[in-house]
N, C-alpha and C positions, 0 to 999 in steps of 0.2 A: 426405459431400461433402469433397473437396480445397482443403485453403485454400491461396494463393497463398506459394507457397514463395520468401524473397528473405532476402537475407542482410543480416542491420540489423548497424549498431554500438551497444552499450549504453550508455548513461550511468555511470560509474562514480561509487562512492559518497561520501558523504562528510556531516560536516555543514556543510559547502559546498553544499548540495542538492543531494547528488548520490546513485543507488544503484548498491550493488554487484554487480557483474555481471564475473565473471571472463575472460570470454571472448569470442569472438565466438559468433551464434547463429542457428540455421536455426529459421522456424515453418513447420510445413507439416503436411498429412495430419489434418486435424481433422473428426471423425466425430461426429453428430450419430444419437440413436436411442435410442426409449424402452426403459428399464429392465425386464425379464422378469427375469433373472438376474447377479447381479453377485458370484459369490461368488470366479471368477476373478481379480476384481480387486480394486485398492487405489483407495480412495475419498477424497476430500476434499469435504465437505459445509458448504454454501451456507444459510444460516435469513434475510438480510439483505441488501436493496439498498440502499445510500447514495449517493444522487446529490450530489456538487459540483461546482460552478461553480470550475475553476482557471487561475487569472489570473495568466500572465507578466508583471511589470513591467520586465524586462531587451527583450523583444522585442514588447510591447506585443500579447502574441494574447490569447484567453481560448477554453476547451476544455470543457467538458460531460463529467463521466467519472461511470462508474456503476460503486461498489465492491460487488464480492459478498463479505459478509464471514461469518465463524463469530459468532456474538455470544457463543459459551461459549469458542472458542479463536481467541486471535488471533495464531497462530504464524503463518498465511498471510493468502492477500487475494488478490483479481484485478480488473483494474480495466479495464472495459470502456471504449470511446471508439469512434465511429463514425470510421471513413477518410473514406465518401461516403454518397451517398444510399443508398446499397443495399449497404454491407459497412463490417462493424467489425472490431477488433482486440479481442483480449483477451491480457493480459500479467499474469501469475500469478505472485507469489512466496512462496514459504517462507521463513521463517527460517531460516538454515543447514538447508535443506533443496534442493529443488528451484524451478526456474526454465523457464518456458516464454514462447511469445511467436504468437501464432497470430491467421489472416485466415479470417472468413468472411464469410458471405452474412447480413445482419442477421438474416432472415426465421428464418432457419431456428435459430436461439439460441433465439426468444421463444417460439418453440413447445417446443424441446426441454428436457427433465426433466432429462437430462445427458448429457453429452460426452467421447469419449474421444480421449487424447492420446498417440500413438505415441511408445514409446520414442525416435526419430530426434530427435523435438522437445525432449528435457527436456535441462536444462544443469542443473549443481551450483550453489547460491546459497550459498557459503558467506563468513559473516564472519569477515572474516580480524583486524579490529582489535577481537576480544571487549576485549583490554587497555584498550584505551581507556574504557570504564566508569569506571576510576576516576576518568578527567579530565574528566566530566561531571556534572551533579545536575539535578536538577525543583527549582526555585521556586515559592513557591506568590507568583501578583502579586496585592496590596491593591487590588482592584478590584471597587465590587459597581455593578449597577443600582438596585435599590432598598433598603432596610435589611431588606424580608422575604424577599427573595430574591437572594440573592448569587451572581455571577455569577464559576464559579470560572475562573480564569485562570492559569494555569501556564507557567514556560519551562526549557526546557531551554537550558542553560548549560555553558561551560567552567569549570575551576576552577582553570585555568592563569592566568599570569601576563597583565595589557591586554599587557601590551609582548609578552608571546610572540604572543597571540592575533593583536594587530595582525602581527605579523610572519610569522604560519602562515596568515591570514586565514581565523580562526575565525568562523561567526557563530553564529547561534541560532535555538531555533524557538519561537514564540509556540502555547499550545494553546488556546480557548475553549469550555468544557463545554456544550453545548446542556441545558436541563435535562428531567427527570426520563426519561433516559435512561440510568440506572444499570443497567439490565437486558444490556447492551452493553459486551464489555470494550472498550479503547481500544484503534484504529486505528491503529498507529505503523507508517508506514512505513519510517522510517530506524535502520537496524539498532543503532544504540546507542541511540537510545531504545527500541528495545524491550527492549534487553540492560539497559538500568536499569532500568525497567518489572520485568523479571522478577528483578532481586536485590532490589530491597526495595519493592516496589507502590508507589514515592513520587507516582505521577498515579491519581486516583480512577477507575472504572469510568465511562462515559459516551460517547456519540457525540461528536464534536468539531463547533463550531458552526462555529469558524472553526481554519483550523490555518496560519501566518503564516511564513514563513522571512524570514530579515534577513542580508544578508552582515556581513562585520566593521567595515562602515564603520556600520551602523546603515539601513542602505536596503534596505526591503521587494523582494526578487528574486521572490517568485511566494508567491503566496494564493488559499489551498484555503477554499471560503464555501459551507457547507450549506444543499442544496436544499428537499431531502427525507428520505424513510426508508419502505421499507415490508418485510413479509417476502415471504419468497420460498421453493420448495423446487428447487436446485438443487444438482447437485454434479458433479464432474469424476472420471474415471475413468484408472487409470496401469494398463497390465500387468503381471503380475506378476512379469516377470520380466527389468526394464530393468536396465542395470549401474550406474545411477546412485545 
């Protein structure tokens, strides 16, 4: 089936909330169809559905997004959202890897095992500010619920100067570990936290309960609040032989 081909503009990234998306980008041509033979192609594989609740506080909406994630690699992610009653989007990204952005027909997702995504659709997701790593850290915040169960809370932070921060309008992002979901490596959508995440493991393994962004003034811009969790076997299918 043909998804509705239209040309979006990306959000560009930042820890401003924002992600990196280099370009502009066309979704279209998205094929639904159970797996007999996949040796043609290049695979990314789906074990994970994590529903949140994410709530804009700049424009006052809230949105329903369902992530397909790896719970053993979390280089990528795809995070489903409905358009209407009867057709959702799915928007995939890689780590410095690949980026796609595609419409279908709900129905026909829940049914399918996996889906393949025409060369025409993929874009380069590359992070361009790996440097900046150094001007960031995970805190671990003194925050428990009870004294037998401690409730791990983490932020990712600048290490720059208040005065530069206030002046580049740096903000932050608050993480909260839902618990005994250590089986799950952590969700990071924003490309330097994952680039931290992967120089020195400074955030633990776990689903995020709640995951918080704060501009530089200290005011909550939008929050990600876990629904759910359950598994899943899906997975997305590349040709093998795109220039990307």
């Amino acid at each position: 089936m043909k998804g509705n081909c239209r040309l979006l503009k990306p959000s560009s990234g930042a820890i401003q909330n924002r992600r990196p998306v280099a370009a502009y980008y066309l979704g279209c041509f998205l094929l639904f169809f159970t797996v007999f033979s996949l040796q043609s192609q290049k695979e990314v594989a789906f074990d994970y559905v994590v529903t949140y609740r994410n709530t804009n506080y700049v424009d006052s909406t809230s949105t329903l997004e369902h992530f397909l994630t790896n719970s053993k690699d979390n280089s990528y992610y795809a995070i489903l959202t409905e358009s209407d009653t009867t057709h959702s989007e799915l928007e995939f990204f890689q780590h410095d890897g690949r980026y796609f952005k595609v419409y279908f027909e709900t129905a026909n997702f829940q049914d399918a095992s996996a889906l393949t995504i025409a060369c025409s659709s993929l874009r380069k997701n590359n992070n361009v500010n790996k440097r900046q790593v150094r001007n960031y850290q995970f805190v671990l915040l003194a925050k428990k619920r009870n004294v037998n169960k401690p409730e791990l809370h983490y932020r990712l932070v600048s290490t720059r100067k208040p005065k530069e921060q206030l002046r580049k309008k740096i903000g932050y992002i608050d993480y909260v570990i839902q618990d005994a979901t250590e089986f799950h490596l952590p969700i990071l959508l924003h490309p330097t936290a994952y680039e931290e995440w992967k120089s020195n493991s400074a955030i633990p393994a776990g689903i995020f309960k709640e995951r918080t962004f704060f501009n530089h003034a200290g005011a909550i811009e939008e929050k990600r609040t876990l629904i759910g969790y359950s598994e899943t076997v899906k997975s997305i299918l590349f040709p093998p032989n795109c220039s990307d």
